[in-house]
C-alpha positions in Angstrom: -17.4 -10.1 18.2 -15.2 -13.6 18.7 -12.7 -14.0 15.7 -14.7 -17.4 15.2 -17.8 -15.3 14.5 -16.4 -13.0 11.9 -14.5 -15.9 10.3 -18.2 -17.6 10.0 -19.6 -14.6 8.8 -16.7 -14.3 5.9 -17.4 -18.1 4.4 -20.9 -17.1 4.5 -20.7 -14.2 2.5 -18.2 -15.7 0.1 -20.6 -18.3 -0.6 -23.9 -16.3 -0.7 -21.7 -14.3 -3.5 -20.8 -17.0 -5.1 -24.1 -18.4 -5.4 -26.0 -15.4 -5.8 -24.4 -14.6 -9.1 -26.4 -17.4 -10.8 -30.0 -17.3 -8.7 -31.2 -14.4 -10.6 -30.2 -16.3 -14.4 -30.8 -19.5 -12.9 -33.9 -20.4 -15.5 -31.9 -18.8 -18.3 -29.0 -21.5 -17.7 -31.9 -24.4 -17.9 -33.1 -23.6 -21.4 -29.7 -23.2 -22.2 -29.1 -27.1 -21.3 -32.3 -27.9 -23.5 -34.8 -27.6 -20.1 -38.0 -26.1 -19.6 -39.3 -23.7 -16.8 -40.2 -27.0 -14.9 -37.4 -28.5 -15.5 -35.8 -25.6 -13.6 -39.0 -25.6 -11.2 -37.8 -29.4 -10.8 -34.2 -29.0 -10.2 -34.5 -26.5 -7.6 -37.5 -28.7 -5.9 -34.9 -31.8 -6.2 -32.3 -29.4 -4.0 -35.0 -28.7 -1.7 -36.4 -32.3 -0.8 -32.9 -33.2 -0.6 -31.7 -30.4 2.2 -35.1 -31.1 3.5 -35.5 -34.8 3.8 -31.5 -34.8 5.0 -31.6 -31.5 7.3 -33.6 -32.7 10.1 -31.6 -36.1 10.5 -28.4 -35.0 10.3 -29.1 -31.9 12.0 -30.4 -33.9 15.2 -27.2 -36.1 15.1 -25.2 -32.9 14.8 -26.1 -31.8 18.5 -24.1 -34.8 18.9 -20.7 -34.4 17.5 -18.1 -33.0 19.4 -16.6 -30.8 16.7 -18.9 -29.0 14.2 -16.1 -27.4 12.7 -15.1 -30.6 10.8 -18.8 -31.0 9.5 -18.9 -27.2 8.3 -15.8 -27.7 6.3 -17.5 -31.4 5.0 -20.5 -29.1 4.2 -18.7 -26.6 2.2 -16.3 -29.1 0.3 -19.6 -30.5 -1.2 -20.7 -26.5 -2.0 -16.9 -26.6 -4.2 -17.8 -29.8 -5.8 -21.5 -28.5 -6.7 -19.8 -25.8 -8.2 -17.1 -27.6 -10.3 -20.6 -29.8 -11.2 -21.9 -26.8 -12.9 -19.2 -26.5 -15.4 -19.9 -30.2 -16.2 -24.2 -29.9 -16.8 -24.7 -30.8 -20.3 -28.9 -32.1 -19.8 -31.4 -31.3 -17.7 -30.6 -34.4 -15.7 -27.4 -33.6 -14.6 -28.5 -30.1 -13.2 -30.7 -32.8 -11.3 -27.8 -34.4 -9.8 -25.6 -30.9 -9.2 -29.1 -29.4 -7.2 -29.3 -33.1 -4.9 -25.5 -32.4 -4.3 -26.3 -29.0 -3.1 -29.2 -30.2 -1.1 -26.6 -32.9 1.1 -24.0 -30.0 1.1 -26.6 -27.4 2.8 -28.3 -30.5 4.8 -24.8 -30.9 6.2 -23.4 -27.8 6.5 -26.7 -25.8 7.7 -27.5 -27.0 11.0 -23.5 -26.9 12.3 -22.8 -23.8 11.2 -26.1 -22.3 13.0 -25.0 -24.3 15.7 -22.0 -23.3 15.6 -22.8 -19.4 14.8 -25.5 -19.6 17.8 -22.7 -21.1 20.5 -20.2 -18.2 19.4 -23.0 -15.5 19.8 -21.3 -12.9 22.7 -24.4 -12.5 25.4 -26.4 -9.6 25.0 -25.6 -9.4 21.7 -27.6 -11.8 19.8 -30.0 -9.6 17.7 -26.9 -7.7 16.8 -24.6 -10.4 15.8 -27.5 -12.2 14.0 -28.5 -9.3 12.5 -24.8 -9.4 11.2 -25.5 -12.3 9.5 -28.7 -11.4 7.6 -27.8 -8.1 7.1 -24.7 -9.7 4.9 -26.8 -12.4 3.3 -28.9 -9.9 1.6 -26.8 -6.8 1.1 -24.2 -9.6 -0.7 -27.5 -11.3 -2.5 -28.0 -8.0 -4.2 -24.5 -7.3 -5.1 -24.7 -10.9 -6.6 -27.3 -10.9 -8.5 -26.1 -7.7 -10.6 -22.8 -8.9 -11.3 -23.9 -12.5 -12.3 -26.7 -10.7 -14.8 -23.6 -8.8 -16.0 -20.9 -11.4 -15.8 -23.3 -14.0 -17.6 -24.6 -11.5 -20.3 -21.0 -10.4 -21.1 -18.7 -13.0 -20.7 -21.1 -16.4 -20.9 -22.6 -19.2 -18.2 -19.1 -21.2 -18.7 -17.1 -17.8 -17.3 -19.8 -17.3 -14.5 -19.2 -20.6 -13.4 -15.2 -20.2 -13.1 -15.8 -17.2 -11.4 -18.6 -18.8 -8.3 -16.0 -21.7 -8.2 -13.3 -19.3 -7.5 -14.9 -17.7 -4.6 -16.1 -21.4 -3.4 -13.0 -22.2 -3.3 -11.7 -18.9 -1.3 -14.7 -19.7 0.9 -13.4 -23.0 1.5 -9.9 -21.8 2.3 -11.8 -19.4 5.4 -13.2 -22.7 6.4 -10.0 -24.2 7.3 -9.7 -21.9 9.8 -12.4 -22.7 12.2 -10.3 -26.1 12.6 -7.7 -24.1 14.4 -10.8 -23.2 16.8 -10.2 -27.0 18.4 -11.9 -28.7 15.9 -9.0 -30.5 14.7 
């Protein structure tokens, strides 16, 4: 497996992790803020719309760009500010804005790191190294969701969110590398 490969396969898990901790508690967190079950129905419908209406745009100039290393890391940087955004929702409405912010960030990011991910694939070996990826994604969803319960229920929503933002920002850091791959 390329170096490039395992180095995508790291950020991913970092931020599936860091994420993960708060899907599970997610509607907990809204009636926290003074929401409803549709406001948290809304918020998460406001993220999708966004990655959707964005994804297919910016994913058909992606094929385009010379260097989707740069986009990835512009992708990611957004996923660090969403997560600093959580320590600042106070209303309903600015989980609204935090979820749209996520929604650009995965609109961006999505399509050039599958890109990405798909050209550094060694032949032969696609189910395998795909398999990789999903096989993290959901082994590090589970491991997620039990430690954000835990982290949340122990230590409060304001610690949880100090602790996705820390491994955002690790995350991020792996991201930096894949510039060294000639993206620079």
């Amino acid at each position: 497996m390329k170096r490039e490969l395992k180095i995508l396969l790291m950020i991913s898990a970092l931020f599936t992790l860091a994420a993960g901790l708060f899907g599970p508690i997610y509607a907990v967190f809204v009636t926290e803020i003074g929401g409803d079950l549709l406001d948290a129905g809304g918020a998460y419908a406001a993220f999708s719309i966004a990655t959707g209406a964005l994804i297919f745009l910016i994913g058909r100039w992606e094929d385009h760009v010379k260097h989707m290393e740069k986009l990835i890391v512009i992708g990611y940087l957004l996923n660090v500010l969403g997560f600093v955004g959580y320590l600042l929702i106070r209303s309903p409405v600015d989980l609204f804005f935090v979820q749209i912010l996520f929604g650009i960030s995965a609109a961006i990011n999505t399509p050039a790191y599958d890109g990405l991910y798909s050209k550094l694939l060694d032949r032969g070996k696609y189910a395998y190294e795909w398999g990789m990826w999903e096989s993290q994604y959901y082994i590090v969803g589970a491991v997620a969701a039990v430690a954000g319960g835990f982290l949340a229920e122990a230590y409060g929503f304001a610690f949880l969110f100090k602790v996705m933002l820390g491994i955002s920002v690790v995350g991020f850091l792996f991201t930096l590398l894949l510039l060294k791959r000639g993206g620079q």
